[in-house]
C-alpha positions in Angstrom: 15.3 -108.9 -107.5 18.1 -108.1 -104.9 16.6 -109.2 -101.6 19.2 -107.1 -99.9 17.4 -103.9 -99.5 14.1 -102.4 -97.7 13.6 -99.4 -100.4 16.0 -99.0 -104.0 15.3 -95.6 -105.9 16.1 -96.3 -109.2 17.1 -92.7 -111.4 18.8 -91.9 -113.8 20.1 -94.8 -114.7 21.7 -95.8 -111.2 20.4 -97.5 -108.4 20.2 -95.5 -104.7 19.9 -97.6 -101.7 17.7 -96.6 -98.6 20.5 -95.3 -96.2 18.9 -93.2 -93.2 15.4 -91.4 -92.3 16.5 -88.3 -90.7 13.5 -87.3 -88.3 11.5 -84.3 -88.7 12.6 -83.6 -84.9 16.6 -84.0 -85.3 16.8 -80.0 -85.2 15.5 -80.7 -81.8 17.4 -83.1 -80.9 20.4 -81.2 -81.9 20.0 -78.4 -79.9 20.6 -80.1 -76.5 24.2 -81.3 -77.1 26.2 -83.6 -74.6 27.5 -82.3 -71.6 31.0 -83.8 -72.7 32.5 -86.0 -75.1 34.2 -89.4 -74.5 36.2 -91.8 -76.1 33.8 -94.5 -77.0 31.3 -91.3 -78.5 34.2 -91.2 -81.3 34.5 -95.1 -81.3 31.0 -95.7 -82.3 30.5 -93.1 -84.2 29.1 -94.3 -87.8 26.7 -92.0 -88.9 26.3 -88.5 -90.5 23.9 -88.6 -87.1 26.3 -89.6 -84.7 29.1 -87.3 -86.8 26.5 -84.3 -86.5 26.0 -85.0 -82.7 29.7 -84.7 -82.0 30.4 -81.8 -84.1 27.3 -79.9 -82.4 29.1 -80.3 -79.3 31.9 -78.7 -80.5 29.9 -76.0 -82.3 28.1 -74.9 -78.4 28.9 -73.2 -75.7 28.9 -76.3 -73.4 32.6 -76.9 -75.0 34.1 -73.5 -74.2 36.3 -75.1 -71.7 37.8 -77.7 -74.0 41.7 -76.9 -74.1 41.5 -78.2 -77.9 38.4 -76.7 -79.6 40.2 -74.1 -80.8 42.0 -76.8 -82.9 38.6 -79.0 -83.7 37.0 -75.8 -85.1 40.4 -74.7 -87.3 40.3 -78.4 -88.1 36.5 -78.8 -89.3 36.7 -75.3 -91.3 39.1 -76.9 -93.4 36.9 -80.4 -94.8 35.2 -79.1 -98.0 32.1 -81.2 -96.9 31.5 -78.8 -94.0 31.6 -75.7 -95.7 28.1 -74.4 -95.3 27.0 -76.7 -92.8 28.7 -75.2 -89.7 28.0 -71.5 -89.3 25.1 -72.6 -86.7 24.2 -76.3 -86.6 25.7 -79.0 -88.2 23.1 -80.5 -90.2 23.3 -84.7 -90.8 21.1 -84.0 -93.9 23.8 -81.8 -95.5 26.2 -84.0 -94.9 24.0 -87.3 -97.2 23.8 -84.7 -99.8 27.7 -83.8 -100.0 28.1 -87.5 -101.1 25.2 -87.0 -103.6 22.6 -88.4 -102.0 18.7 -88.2 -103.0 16.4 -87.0 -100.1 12.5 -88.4 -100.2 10.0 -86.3 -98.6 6.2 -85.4 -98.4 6.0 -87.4 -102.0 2.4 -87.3 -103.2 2.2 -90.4 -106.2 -0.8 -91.1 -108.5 -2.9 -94.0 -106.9 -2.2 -95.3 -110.3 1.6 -95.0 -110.2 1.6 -97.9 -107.4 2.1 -101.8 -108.4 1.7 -104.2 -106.2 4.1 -106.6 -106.2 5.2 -110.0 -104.4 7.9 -108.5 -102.4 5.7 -105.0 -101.5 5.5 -101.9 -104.1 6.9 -100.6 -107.2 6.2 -96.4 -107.5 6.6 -94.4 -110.3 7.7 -91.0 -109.2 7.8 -89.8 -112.5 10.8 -87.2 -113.3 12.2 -88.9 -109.4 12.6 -92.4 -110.7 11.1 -95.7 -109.7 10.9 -96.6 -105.9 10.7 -100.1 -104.7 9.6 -100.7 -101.3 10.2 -104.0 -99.5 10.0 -102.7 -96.2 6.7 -104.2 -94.9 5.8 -101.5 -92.6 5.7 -99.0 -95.3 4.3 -101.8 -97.6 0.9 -102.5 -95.1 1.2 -98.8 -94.4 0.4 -98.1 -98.6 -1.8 -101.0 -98.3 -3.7 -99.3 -95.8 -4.0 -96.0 -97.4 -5.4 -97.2 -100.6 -7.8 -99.4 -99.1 -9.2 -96.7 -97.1 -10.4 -94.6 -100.1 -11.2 -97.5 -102.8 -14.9 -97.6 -103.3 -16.2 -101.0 -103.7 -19.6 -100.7 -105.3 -17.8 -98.0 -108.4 -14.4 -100.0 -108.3 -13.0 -96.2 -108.3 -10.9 -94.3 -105.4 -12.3 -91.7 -104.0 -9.1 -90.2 -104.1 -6.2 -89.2 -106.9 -3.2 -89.5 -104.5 -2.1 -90.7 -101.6 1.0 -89.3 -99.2 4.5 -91.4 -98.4 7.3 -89.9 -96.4 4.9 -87.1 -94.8 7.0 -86.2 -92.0 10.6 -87.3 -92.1 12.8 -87.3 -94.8 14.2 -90.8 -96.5 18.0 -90.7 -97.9 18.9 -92.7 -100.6 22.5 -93.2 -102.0 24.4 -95.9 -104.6 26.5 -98.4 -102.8 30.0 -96.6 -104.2 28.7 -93.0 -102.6 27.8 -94.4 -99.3 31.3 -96.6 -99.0 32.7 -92.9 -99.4 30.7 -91.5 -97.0 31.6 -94.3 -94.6 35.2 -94.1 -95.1 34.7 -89.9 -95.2 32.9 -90.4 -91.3 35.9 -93.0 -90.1 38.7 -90.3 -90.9 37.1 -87.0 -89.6 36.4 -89.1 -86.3 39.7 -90.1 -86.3 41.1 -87.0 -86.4 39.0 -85.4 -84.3 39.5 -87.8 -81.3 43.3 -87.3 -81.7 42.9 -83.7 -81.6 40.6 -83.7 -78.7 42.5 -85.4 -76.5 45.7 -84.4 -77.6 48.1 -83.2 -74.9 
């Protein structure tokens, strides 16, 4: 198997690649924006995160004096993606699932729907596709739950199903989806640092 990757959803017939978790307290984040954007905010800017950061700024009052946000908001209203992501936060979620990504959260598989395997877990999600987990934290972390309600003297679990992805959500997208979203990021960054700090 592809040693590449800490978690593959495979669905449909096309492999998704573990691309973010978006925390179940980025809305909270969110709502205390920067005092002010610089330069190097735009320059290392490669994430629907860091692209939902800067356009929050942009969406609050804190940039009311900007000479230009007049042009950023006329600018942003225009990008398809945005469409219904910006009438009160700009959601980093929203933007995975514009370049069809596949959100995992609060998924509740079969005990019997894991397989161990050598390199961590294979999970049948049933009509969500197969998940294979590498990622050793969440490997031990499955390792953990299971062991906690196996009964040794019945060789039974006390339990049907166990929990993954309780509190945040996981994104997963195919390798052609995520170069778009990448290359979708670099030019609305671009153009919004030239229209910020345009003269």
């Amino acid at each position: 198997m592809d040693s590449s990757y800490l978690m593959k959803l495979e669905l449909d017939d096309k492999e998704y690649f573990f691309s973010s978790c978006i925390s179940e307290y980025w809305l909270e984040d969110s709502s205390s924006p920067p005092e002010e954007i610089k330069l190097s905010d735009y320059e290392n800017c490669n994430s629907p995160e860091n692209l939902s950061y800067l356009i929050n700024y942009w969406l609050e009052n804190k940039s009311d004096e900007e000479p230009n946000k007049e042009l950023i908001l006329k600018y942003l209203n225009t990008i398809p993606q945005f469409k219904s992501n910006l009438s009160l936060i700009c959601n980093p979620e929203l933007i995975y699932y514009e370049f069809n990504g596949v959100g995992l959260h609060n998924v509740i598989p079969n005990v019997d729907d894991f397989t161990k395997k050598n390199y961590g877990y294979k999970i049948n999600l049933k009509e969500e596709g197969f998940l294979f987990i590498k990622d050793e934290d969440i490997s031990q972390k499955i390792t953990d739950d299971l062991e906690d309600i196996w009964i040794e003297e019945t060789k039974e679990y006390l339990e049907e199903t166990i929990r993954i992805f309780k509190d945040d959500v996981f994104i997963f997208l195919t390798k052609q989806d995520e170069q778009k979203l990448f290359d979708f990021i670099r030019l609305v960054v671009q153009n919004l640092s030239e229209i910020h700090f345009k003269n």
